[in-house]
C-alpha positions as a printed Julia matrix, in Angstrom:
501×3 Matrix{Float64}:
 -11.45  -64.64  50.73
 -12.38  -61.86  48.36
 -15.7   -60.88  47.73
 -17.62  -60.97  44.87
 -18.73  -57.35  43.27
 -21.94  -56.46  41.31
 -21.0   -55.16  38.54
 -24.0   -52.65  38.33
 -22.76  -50.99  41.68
 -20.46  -47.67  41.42
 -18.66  -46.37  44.19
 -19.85  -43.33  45.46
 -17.7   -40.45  46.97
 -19.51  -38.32  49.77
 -17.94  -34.54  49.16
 -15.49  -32.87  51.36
 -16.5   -29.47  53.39
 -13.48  -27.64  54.39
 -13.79  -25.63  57.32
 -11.29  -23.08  59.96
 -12.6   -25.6   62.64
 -10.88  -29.36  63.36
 -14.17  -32.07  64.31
 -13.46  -35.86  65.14
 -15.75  -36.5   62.61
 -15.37  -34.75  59.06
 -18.66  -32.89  58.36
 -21.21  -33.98  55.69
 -23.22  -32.47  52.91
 -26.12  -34.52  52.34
 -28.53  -34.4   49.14
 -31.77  -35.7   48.79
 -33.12  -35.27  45.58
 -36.39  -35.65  46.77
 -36.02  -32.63  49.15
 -34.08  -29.25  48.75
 -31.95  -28.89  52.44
 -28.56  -28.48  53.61
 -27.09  -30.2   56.6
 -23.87  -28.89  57.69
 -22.22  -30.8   60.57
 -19.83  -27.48  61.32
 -21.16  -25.1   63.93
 -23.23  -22.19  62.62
 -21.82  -19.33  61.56
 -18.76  -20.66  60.81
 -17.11  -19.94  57.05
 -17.55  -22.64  54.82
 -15.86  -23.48  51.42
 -17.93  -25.71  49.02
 -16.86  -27.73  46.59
 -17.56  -27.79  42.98
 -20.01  -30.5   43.22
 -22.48  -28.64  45.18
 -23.34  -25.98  42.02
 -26.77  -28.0   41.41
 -27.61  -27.27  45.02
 -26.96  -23.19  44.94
 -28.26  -23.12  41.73
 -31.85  -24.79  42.7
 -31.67  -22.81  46.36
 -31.49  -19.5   43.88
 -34.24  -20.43  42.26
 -36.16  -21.29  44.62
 -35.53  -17.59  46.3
 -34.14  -18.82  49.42
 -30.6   -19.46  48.77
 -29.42  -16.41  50.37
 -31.0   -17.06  54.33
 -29.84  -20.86  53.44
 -26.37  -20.09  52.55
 -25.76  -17.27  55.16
 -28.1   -19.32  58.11
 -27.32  -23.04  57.78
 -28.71  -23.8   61.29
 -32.21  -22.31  60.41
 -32.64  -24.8   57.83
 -33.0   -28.32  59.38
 -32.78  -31.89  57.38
 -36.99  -31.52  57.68
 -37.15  -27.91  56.36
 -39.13  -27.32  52.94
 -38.73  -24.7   51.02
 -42.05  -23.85  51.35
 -41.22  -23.31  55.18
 -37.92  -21.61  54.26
 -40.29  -19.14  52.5
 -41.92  -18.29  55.23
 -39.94  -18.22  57.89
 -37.78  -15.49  55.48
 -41.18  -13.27  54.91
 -41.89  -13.26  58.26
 -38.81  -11.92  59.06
 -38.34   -9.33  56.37
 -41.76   -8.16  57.52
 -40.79   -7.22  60.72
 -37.39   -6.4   60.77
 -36.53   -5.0   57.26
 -36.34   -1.47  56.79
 -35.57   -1.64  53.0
 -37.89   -0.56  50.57
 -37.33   -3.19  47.86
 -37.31   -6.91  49.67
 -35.67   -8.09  46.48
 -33.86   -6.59  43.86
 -34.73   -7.46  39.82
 -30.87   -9.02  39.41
 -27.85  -10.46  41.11
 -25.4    -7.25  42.69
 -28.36   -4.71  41.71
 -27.95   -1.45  43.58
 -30.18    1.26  44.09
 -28.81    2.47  40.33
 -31.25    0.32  38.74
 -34.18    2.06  39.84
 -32.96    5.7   39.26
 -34.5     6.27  35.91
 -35.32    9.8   34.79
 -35.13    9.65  30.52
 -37.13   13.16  31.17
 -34.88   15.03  33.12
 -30.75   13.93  32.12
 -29.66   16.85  34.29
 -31.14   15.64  37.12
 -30.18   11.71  36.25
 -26.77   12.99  36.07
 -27.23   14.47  39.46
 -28.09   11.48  41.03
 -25.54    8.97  39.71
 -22.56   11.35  41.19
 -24.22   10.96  44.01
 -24.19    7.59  43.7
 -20.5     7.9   42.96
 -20.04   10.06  45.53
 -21.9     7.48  48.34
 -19.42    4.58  46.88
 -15.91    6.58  47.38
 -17.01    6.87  51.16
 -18.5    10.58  50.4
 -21.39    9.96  52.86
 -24.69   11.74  53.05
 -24.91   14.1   56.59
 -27.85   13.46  58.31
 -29.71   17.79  59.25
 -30.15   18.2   62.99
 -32.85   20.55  62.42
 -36.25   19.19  61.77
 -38.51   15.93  63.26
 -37.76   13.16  60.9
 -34.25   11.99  59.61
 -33.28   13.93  56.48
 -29.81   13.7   54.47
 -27.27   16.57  52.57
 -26.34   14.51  49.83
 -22.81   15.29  48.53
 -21.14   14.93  45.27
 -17.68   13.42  44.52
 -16.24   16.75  45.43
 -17.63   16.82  48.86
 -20.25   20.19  47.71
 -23.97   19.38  49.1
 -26.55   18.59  45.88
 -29.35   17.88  47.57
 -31.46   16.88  50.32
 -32.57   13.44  50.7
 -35.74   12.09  52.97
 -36.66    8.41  53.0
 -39.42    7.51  53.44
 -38.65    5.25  56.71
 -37.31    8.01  58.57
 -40.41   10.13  58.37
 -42.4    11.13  61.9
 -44.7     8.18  61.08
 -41.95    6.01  59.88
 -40.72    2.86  61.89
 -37.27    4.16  61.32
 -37.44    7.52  62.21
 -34.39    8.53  63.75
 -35.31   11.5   66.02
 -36.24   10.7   69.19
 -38.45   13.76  70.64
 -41.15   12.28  68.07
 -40.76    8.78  69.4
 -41.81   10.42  72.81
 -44.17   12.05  71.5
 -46.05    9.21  69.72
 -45.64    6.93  73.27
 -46.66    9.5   75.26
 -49.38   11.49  73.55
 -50.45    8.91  70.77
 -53.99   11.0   70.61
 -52.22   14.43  69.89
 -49.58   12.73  67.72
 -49.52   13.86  63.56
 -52.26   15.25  61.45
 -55.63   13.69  61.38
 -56.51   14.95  57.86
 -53.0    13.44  56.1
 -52.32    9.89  54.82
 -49.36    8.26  57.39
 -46.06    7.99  55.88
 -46.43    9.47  52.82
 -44.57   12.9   53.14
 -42.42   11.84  50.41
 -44.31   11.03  47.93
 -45.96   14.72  49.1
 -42.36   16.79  48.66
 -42.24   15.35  44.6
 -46.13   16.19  44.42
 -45.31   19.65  44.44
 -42.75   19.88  42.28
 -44.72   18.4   39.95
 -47.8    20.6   40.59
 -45.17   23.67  40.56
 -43.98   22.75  37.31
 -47.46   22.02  35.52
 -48.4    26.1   36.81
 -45.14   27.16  35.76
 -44.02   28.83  39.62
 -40.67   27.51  39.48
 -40.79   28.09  43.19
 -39.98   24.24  43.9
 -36.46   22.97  43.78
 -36.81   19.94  41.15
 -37.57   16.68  43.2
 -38.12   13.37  42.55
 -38.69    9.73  44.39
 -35.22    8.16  43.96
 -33.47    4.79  45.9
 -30.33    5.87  47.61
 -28.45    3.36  50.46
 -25.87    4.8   52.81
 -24.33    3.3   55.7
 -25.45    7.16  57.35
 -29.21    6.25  56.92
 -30.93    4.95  59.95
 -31.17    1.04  59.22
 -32.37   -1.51  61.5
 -30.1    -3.67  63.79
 -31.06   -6.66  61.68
 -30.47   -5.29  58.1
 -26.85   -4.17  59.09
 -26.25   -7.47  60.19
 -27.26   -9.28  56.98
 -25.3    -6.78  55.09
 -22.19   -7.21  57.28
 -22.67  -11.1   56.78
 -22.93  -11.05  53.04
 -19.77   -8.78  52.68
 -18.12  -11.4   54.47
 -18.87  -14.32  52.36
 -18.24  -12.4   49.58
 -14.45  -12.1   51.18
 -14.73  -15.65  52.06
 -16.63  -17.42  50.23
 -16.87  -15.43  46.8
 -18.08  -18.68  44.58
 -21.64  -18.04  47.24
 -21.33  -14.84  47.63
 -22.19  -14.34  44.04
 -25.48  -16.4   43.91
 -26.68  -13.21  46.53
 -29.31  -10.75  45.13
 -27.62   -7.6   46.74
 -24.26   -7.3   48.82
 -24.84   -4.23  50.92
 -27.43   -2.31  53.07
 -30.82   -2.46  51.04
 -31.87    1.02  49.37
 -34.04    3.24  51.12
 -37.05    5.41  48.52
 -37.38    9.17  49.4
 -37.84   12.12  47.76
 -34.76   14.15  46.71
 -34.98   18.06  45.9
 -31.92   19.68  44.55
 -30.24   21.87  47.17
 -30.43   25.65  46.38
 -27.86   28.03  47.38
 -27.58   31.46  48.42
 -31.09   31.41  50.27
 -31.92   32.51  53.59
 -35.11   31.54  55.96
 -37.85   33.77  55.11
 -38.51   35.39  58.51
 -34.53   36.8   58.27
 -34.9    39.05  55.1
 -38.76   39.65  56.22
 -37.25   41.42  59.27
 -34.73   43.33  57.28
 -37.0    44.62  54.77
 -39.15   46.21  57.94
 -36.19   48.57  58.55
 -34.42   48.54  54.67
 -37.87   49.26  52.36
 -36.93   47.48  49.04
 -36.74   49.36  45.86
 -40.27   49.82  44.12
 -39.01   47.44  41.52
 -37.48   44.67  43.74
 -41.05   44.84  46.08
 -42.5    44.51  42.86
 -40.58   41.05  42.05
 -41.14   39.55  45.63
 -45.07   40.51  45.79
 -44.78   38.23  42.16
 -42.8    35.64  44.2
 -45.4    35.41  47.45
 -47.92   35.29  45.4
 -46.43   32.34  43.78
 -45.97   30.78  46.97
 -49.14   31.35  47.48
 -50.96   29.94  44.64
 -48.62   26.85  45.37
 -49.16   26.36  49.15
 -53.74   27.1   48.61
 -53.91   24.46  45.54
 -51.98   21.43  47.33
 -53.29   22.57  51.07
 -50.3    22.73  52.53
 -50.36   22.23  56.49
 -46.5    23.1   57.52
 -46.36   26.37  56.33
 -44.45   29.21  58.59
 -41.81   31.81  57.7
 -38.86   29.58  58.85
 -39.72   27.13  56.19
 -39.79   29.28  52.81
 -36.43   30.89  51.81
 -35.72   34.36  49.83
 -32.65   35.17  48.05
 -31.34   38.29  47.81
 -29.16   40.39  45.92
 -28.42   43.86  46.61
 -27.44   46.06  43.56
 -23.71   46.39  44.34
 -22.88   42.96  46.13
 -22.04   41.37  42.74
 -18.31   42.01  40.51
 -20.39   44.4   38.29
 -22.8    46.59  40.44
 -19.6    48.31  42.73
 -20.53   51.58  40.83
 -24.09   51.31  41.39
 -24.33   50.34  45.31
 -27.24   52.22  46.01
 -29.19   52.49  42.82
 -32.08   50.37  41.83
 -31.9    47.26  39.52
 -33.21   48.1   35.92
 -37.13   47.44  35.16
 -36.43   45.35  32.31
 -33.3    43.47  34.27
 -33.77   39.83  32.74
 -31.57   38.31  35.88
 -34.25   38.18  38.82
 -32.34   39.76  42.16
 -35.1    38.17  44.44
 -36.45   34.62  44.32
 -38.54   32.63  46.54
 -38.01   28.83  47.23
 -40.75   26.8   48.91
 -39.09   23.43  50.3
 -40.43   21.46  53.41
 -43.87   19.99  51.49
 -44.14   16.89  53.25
 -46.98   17.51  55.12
 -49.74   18.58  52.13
 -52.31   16.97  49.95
 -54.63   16.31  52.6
 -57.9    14.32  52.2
 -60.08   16.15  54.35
 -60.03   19.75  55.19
 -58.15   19.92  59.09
 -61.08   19.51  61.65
 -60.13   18.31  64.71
 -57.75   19.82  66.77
 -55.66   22.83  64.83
 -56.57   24.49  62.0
 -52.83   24.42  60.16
 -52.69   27.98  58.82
 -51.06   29.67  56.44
 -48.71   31.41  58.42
 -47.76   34.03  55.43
 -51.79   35.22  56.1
 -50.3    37.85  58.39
 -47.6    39.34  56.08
 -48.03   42.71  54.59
 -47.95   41.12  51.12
 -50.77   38.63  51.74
 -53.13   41.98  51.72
 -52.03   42.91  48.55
 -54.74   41.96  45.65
 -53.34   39.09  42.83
 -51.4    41.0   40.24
 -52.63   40.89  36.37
 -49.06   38.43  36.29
 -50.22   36.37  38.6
 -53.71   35.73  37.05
 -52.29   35.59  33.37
 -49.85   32.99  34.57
 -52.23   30.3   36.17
 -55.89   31.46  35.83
 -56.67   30.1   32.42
 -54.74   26.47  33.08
 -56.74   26.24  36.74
 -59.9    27.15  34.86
 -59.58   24.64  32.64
 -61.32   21.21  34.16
 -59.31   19.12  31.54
 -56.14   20.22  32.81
 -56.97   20.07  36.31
 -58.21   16.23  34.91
 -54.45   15.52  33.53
 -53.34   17.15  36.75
 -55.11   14.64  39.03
 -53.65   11.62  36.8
 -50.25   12.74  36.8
 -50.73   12.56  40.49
 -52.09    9.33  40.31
 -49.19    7.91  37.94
 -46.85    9.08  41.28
 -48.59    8.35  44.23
 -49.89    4.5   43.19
 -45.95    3.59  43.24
 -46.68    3.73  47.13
 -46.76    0.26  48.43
 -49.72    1.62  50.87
 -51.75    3.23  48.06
 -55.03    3.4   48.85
 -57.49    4.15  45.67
 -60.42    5.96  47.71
 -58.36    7.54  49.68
 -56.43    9.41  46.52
 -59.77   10.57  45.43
 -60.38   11.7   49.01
 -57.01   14.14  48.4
 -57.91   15.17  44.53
 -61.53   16.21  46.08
 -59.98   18.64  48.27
 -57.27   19.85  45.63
 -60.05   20.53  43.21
 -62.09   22.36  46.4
 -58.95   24.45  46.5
 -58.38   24.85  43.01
 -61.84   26.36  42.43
 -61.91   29.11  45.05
 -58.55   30.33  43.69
 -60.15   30.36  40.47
 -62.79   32.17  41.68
 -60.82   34.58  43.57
 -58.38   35.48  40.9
 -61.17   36.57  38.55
 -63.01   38.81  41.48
 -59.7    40.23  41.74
 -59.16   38.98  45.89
 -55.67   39.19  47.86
 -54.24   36.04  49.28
 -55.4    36.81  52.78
 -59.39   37.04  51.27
 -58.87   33.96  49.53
 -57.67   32.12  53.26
 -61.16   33.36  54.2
 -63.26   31.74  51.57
 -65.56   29.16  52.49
 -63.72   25.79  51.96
 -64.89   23.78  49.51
 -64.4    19.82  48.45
 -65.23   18.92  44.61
 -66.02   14.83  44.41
 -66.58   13.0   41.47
 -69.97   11.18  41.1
 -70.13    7.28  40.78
 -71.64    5.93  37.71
 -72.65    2.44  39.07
 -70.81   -0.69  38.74
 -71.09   -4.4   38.68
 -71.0    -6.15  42.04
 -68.26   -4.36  44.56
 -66.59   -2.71  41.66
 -67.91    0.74  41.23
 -66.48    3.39  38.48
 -66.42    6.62  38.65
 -68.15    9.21  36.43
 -67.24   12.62  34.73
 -69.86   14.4   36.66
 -68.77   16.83  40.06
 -70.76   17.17  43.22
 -69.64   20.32  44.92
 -70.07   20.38  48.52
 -69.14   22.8   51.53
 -67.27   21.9   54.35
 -68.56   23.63  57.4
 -67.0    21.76  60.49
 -64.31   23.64  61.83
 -61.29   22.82  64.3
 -61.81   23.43  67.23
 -58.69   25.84  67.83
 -58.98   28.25  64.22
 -57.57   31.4   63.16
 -60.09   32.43  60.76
């Protein structure tokens, strides 16, 4: 007897999941339209095709932002999951086990590309997208054994080392860091570990502060550098982040119609500073020693006192703490060495020679811009005090070349805010605590001020009282409080306990 049919009811198909594993029961993808969830009856992890029909469902898990954790972790997402739990479940995570330094890129298959932006400099954007190139044709960045934090060669297509690359993550106070003596040392000795007068994790952001300081002075004692987004399978990730990047490569293989509703494909990009590698330099204590027993020329002694002093104006105004001889280089070129001095082997260079035979490069400025003078346990010196040069007066170069900028409070003013533009990118910026820094930078900047117009050498101006310059407040409404145009100069008169002055 056949059964009569309402006419208003429409047969319903429930879709098909294909999967590499053979159930009793085919498995089920069940839609509520009153909650956002997927229920797969196949066993986690295993690769899943889905059929046309379920586009609405990746297209409203992409917008809600967790598509990706859904589609790559179907058994964290139960048939009484919300979104709103799905949320937090995937900050709580990334908070703990991510080391990237963008959670979420601006667009689907964005790369660490799409934040390299330098309009200013094309040389050095050109730079960095060979290395980019370079990092994609499997020419990875070499990780330097020397040093206490994890920092990168960088390579061009070509295989020739461009620059030097240190994330942030990898620094002695990152979580990352991939040197172990420091990990040791933190466990062990937490109360003698790092510098009590620097900001944590922030030695990047330090290294492209001095370039730009160098370059507003005119040194050109820096190698350019600049914060930039790299990601190399060579970097120090964590456990967790390779994993998600090895699972999202292989639903792209897989499952490419999902794989394409991911954010990124690949290990997340690290931020670090990047200074262009410089060639044909030596450490600074290996031509120091040679010089002892080879005098230089009267005219090439004459170029590297103009160098150090360089050096020094750069190291005093940013208060560098990590200054020795082993990390400064000098290059140098004796008269003869080149294709056109053979004749002239032991002669001396012209006077008026426009190509400079020695140079100075100061790299390794992580560790500056304090924001307090060092009073606790060391006193960080300036370990090229002790040279021969340091006890030479500032030549009439020297002071032409920075006195009237440094004596100018305006441009110390645009100084402080270009510093400001760079270090609030910091996710860890703390306001106060930049004006904290810029008070001792302006301390600094006025005794070498004052000691380039009484005519001091680099060694006197070490032994100048220090000084910190703060800016008044002008009031404010409620908690918010401004800051004025007015200076307080104050002495600071506390001392480390272990100091060499």
């Amino acid at each position: 007897m056949m059964s009569r049919c309402d006419p208003t009811q429409t047969e319903t198909k429930e879709p098909v999941v294909e999967s590499n594993f053979h159930l009793q029961d085919p498995p089920k993808i069940l839609f509520d339209r009153n909650r956002t969830g997927l229920e797969f009856a196949a066993n986690p992890g295993v690769a899943v095709r889905i059929s046309g029909s379920c586009e609405s469902i990746l297209t409203e898990l992409e917008a809600d932002g967790s598509g990706e954790e859904t589609l790559l972790l179907p058994c964290l997402t139960g048939s009484s999951s919300s979104p709103r739990g799905v949320r937090e479940k995937r900050s709580r995570r990334n908070r703990h086990s991510s080391s990237s330094d963008k959670d979420a890129l601006a667009s689907p298959g964005a790369n660490s590309g799409d934040f390299n932006h330098f309009p200013d400099d094309p040389e050095f954007a050109d730079i960095i997208q060979k290395v980019e190139q370079a990092i994609e044709n499997g020419v990875f960045p070499e990780r330097i054994s020397q040093g206490s934090s994890g920092s990168y060669f960088v390579k061009d297509p070509k295989g020739k080392i461009v620059g030097v690359f240190k994330p942030k993550s990898e620094e002695p106070y990152g979580h990352l860091n991939p040197k172990w003596t420091k990990y040791f040392h933190k466990l062990c000795c937490p109360c003698c570990f790092g510098r009590g007068c620097l900001v944590p994790n922030q030695g990047y952001l330090s290294e492209a502060a001095a370039s730009l300081v160098d370059t507003k002075l005119g040194l050109g004692v820096v190698p350019r550098t600049k914060v930039v987004y790299l990601a190399s399978e060579t970097f120090h990730y964590s456990p967790i982040d390779r994993a998600k990047s090895k699972g999202k490569k292989y639903a792209l293989e897989k499952v490419p119609k999902v794989a394409r509703h991911f954010h990124r494909v690949g290990l997340p990009p690290k931020v670090g500073s990047f200074q262009l590698f410089v060639e044909g330099y030596h450490e600074a204590v290996h031509w120091l020693r040679r010089f002892e027993t080879e005098p230089l020329p009267e005219n090439i002694r004459k170029q590297l006192q103009s160098q150090f002093e360089r050096l020094v104006v750069l190291d005093y105004v940013i208060r560098n703490t990590d200054r020795g001889n082993d990390n400064w280089l000098i290059k140098y070129e004796k008269p003869g060495d080149g294709a056109e001095g053979d004749g002239q082997k032991d002669a001396e260079w012209p006077e008026g020679c426009p190509d400079c035979c020695i140079k100075i490069a100061a790299i390794d400025n992580g560790l500056a811009f304090p924001f307090k003078h060092p009073d606790e346990w060391r006193a960080y010196p300036f370990h090229w005090a002790w040279l021969p040069q340091a006890k030479v007066a500032f030549s009439q170069e020297t002071r032409e070349l920075v006195l009237s900028r440094l004596s100018d409070m305006n441009f110390v003013q645009d100084l402080c805010e270009d510093l400001y533009e760079m270090f609030k990118t910091d996710k860890g910026f703390d306001k106060p605590m930049f004006e904290r820094q810029m008070s001792v930078m302006r301390g600094q900047v006025l005794n070498l001020t004052q000691a380039l117009k009484d005519g001091k050498s680099p060694l006197q101006l070490v032994q100048m009282p220090r000084v910190v310059v703060e800016r008044s407040r002008s009031g404010g409404q409620g908690r918010v409080v401004t800051l004025g145009n007015a200076f307080t100069q104050t002495f600071h008169c506390k001392r480390p306990i272990f100091s060499s002055w």
